[in-house]
Backbone as XML, in Angstrom:
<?xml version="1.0"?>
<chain id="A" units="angstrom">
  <residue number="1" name="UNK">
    <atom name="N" x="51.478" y="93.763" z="178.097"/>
    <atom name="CA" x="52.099" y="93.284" z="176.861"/>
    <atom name="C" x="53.603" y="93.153" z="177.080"/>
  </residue>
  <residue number="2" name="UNK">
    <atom name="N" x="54.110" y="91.801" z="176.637"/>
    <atom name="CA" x="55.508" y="92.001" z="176.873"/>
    <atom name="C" x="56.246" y="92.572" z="175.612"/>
  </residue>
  <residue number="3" name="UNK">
    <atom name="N" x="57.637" y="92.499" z="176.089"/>
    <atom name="CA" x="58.242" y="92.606" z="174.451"/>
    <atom name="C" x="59.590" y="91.667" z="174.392"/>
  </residue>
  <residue number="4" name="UNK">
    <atom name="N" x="59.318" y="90.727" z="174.352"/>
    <atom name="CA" x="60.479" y="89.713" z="174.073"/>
    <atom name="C" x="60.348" y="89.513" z="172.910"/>
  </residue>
  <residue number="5" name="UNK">
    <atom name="N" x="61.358" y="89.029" z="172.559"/>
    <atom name="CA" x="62.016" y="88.321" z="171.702"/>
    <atom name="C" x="60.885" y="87.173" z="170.995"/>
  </residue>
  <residue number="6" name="UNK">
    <atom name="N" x="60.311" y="86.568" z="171.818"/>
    <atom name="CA" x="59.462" y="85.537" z="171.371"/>
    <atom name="C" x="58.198" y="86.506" z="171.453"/>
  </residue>
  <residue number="7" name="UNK">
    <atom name="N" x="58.036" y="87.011" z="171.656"/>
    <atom name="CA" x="56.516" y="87.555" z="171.067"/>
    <atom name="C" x="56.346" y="88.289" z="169.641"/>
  </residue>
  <residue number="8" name="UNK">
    <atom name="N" x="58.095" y="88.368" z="169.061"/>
    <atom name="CA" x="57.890" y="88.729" z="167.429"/>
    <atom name="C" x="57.931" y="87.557" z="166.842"/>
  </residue>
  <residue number="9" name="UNK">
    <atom name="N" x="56.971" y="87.587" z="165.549"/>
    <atom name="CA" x="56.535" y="86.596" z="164.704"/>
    <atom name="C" x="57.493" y="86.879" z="163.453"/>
  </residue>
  <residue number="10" name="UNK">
    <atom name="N" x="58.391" y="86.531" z="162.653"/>
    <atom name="CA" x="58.954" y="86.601" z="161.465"/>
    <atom name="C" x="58.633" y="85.447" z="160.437"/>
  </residue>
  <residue number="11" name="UNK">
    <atom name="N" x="59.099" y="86.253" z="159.210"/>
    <atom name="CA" x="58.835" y="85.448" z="158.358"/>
    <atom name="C" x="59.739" y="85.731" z="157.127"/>
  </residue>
  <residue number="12" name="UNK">
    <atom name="N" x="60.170" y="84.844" z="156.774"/>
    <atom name="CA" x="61.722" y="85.348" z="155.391"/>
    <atom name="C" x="60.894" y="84.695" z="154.328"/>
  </residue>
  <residue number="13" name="UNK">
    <atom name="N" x="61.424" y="86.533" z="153.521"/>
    <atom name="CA" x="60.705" y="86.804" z="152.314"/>
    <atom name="C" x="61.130" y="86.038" z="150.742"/>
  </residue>
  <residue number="14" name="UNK">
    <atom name="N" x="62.514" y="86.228" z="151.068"/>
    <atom name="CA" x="63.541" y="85.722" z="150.329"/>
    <atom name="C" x="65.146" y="84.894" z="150.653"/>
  </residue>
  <residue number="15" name="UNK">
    <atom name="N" x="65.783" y="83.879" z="150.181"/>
    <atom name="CA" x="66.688" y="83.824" z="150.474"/>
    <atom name="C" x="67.806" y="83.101" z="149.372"/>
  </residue>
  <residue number="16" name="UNK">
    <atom name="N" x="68.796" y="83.179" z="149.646"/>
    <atom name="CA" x="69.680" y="82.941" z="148.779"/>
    <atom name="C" x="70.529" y="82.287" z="149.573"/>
  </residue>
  <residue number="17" name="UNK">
    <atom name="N" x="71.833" y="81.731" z="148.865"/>
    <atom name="CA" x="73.229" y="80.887" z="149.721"/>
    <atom name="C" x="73.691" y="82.033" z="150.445"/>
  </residue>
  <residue number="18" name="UNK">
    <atom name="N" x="74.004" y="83.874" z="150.098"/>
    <atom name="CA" x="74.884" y="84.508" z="150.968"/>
    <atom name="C" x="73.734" y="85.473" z="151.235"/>
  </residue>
  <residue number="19" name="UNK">
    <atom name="N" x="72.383" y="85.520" z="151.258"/>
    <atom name="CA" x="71.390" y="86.983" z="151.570"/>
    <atom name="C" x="70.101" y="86.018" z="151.843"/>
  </residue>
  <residue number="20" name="UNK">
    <atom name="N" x="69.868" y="87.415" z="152.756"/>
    <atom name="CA" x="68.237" y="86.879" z="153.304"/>
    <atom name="C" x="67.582" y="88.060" z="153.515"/>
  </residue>
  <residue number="21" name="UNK">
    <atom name="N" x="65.997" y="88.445" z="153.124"/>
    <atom name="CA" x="65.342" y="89.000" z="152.963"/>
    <atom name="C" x="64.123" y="88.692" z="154.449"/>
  </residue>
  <residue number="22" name="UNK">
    <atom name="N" x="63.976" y="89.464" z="154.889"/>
    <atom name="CA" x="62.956" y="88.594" z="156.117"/>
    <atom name="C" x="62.295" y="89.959" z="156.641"/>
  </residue>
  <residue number="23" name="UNK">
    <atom name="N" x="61.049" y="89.647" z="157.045"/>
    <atom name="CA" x="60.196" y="90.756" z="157.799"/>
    <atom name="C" x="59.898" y="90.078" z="159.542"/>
  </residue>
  <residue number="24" name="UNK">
    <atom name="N" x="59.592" y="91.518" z="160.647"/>
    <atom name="CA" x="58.974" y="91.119" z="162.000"/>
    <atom name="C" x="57.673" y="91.356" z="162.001"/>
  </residue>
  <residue number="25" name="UNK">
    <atom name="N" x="56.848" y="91.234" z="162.644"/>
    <atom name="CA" x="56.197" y="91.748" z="163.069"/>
    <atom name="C" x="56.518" y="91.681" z="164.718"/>
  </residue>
  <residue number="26" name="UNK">
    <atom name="N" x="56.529" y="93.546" z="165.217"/>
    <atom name="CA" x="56.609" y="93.696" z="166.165"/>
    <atom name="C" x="55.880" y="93.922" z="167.224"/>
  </residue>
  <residue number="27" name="UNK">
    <atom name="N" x="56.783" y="93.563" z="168.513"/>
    <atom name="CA" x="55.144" y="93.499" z="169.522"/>
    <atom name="C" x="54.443" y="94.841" z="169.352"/>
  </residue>
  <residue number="28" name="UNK">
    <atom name="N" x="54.930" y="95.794" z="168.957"/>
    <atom name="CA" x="54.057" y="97.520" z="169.776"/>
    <atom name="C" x="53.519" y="97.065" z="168.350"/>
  </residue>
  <residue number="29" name="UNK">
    <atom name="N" x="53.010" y="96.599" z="167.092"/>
    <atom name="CA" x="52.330" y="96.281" z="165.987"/>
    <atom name="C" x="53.408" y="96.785" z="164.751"/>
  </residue>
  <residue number="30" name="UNK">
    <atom name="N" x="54.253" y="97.661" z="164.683"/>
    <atom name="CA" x="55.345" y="97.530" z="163.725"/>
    <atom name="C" x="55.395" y="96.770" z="162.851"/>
  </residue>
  <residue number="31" name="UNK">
    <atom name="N" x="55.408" y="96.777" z="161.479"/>
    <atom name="CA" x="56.550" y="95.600" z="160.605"/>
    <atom name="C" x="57.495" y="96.098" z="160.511"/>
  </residue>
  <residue number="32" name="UNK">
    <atom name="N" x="58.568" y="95.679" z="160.648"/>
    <atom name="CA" x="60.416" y="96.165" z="160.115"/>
    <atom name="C" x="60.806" y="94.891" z="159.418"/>
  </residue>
  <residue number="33" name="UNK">
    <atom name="N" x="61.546" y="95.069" z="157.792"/>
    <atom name="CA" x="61.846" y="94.252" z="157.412"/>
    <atom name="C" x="62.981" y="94.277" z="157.144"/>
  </residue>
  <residue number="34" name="UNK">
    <atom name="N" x="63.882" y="93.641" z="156.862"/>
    <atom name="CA" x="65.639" y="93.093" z="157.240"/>
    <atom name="C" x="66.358" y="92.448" z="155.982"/>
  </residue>
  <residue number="35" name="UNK">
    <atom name="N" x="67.214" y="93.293" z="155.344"/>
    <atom name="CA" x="68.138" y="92.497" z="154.467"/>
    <atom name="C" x="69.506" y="92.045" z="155.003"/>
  </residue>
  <residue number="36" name="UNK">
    <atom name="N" x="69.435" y="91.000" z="155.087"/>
    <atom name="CA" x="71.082" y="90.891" z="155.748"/>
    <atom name="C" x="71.912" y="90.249" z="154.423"/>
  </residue>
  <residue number="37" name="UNK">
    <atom name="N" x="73.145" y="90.889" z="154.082"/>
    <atom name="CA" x="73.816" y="90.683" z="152.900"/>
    <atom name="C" x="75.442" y="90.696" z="153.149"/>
  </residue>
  <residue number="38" name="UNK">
    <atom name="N" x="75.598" y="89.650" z="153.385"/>
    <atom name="CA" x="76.248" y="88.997" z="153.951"/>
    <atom name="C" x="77.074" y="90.007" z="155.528"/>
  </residue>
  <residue number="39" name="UNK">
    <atom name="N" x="78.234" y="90.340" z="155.548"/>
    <atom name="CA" x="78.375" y="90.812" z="156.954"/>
    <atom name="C" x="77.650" y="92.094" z="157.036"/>
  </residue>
  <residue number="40" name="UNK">
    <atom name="N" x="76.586" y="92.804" z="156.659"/>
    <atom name="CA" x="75.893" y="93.895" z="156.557"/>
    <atom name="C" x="74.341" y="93.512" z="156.511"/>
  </residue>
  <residue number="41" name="UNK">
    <atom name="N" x="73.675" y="94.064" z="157.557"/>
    <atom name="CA" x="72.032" y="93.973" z="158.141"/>
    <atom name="C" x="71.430" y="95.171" z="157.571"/>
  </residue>
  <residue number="42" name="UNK">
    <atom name="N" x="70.671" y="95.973" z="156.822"/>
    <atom name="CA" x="69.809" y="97.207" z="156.612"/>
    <atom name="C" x="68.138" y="96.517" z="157.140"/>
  </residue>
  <residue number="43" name="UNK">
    <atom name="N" x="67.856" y="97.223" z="157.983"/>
    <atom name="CA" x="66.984" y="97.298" z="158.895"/>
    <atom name="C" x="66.024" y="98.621" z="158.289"/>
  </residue>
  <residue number="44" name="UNK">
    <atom name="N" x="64.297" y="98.377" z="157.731"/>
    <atom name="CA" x="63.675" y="99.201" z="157.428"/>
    <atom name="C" x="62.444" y="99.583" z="158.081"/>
  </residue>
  <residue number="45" name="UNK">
    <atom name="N" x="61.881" y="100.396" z="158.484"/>
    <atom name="CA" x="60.525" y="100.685" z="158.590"/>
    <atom name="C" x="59.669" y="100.415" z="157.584"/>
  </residue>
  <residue number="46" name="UNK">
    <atom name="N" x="57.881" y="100.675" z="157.463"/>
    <atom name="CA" x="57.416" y="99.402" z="156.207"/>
    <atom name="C" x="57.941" y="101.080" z="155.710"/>
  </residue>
  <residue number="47" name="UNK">
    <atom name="N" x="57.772" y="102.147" z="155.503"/>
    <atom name="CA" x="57.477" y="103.448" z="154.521"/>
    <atom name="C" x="58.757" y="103.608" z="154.083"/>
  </residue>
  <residue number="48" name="UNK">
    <atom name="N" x="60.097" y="103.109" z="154.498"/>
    <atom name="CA" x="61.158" y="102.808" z="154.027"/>
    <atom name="C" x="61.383" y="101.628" z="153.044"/>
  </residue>
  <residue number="49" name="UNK">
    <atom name="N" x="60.798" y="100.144" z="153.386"/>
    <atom name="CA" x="60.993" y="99.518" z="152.495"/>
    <atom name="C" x="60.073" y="99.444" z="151.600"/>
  </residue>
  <residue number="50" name="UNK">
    <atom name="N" x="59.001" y="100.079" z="151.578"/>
    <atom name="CA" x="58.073" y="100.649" z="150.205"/>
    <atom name="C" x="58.798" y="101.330" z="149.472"/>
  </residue>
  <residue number="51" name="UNK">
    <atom name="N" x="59.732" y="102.502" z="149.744"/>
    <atom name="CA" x="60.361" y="102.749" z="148.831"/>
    <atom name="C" x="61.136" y="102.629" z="148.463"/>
  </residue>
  <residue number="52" name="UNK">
    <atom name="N" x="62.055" y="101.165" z="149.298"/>
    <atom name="CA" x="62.881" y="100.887" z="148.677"/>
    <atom name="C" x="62.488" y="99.502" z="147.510"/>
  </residue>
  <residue number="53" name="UNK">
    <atom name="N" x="61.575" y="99.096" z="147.433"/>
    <atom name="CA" x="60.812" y="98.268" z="146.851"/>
    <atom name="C" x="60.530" y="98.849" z="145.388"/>
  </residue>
  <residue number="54" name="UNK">
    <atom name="N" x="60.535" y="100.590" z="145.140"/>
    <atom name="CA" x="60.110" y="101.812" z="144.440"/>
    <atom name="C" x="61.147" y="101.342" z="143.549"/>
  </residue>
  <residue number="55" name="UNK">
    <atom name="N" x="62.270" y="101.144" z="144.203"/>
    <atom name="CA" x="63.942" y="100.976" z="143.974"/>
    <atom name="C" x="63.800" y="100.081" z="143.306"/>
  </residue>
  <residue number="56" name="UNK">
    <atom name="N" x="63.909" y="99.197" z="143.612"/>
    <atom name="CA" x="64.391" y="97.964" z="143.207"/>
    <atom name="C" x="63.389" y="97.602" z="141.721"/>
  </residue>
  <residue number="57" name="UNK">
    <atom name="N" x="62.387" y="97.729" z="141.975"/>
    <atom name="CA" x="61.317" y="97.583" z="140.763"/>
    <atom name="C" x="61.912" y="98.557" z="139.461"/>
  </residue>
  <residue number="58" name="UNK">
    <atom name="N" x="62.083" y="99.626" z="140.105"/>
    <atom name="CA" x="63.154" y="100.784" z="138.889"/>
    <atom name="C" x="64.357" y="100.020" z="138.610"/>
  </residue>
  <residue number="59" name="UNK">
    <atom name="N" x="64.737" y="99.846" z="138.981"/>
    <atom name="CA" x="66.536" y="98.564" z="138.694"/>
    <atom name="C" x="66.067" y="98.033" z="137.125"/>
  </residue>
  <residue number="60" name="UNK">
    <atom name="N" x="65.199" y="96.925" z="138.025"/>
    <atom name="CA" x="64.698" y="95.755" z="137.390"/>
    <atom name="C" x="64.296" y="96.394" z="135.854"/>
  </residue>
  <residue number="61" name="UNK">
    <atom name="N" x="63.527" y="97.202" z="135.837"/>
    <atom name="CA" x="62.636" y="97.799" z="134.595"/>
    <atom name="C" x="61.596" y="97.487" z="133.790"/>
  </residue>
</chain>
């Protein structure tokens, strides 16, 4: 199994003019999903962005 670069599959969840929302799937089977907002990347594991999802749904109300 390799692990390049091209053997992750992505897919953006969300996007806007200055933010993007996007998930990998990684080669070892991983998802990590990615907010990049504007010069700042937060990089999650899925059990991280489940709860940050916890978050955001609480915001919202």
């Amino acid at each position: 199994m390799s692990n390049s670069p091209d053997d992750m599959n992505t897919t953006t969840l969300a996007e806007t003019d200055n933010y993007i929302a996007w998930k990998a799937d990684e080669p070892d089977g991983e998802t990590t999903y990615h907010l990049e907002l504007s010069a700042v990347t937060v990089h999650f594991f899925q059990e991280e962005w489940d709860e940050f999802m916890q978050l955001v749904k609480a915001i919202k109300g």
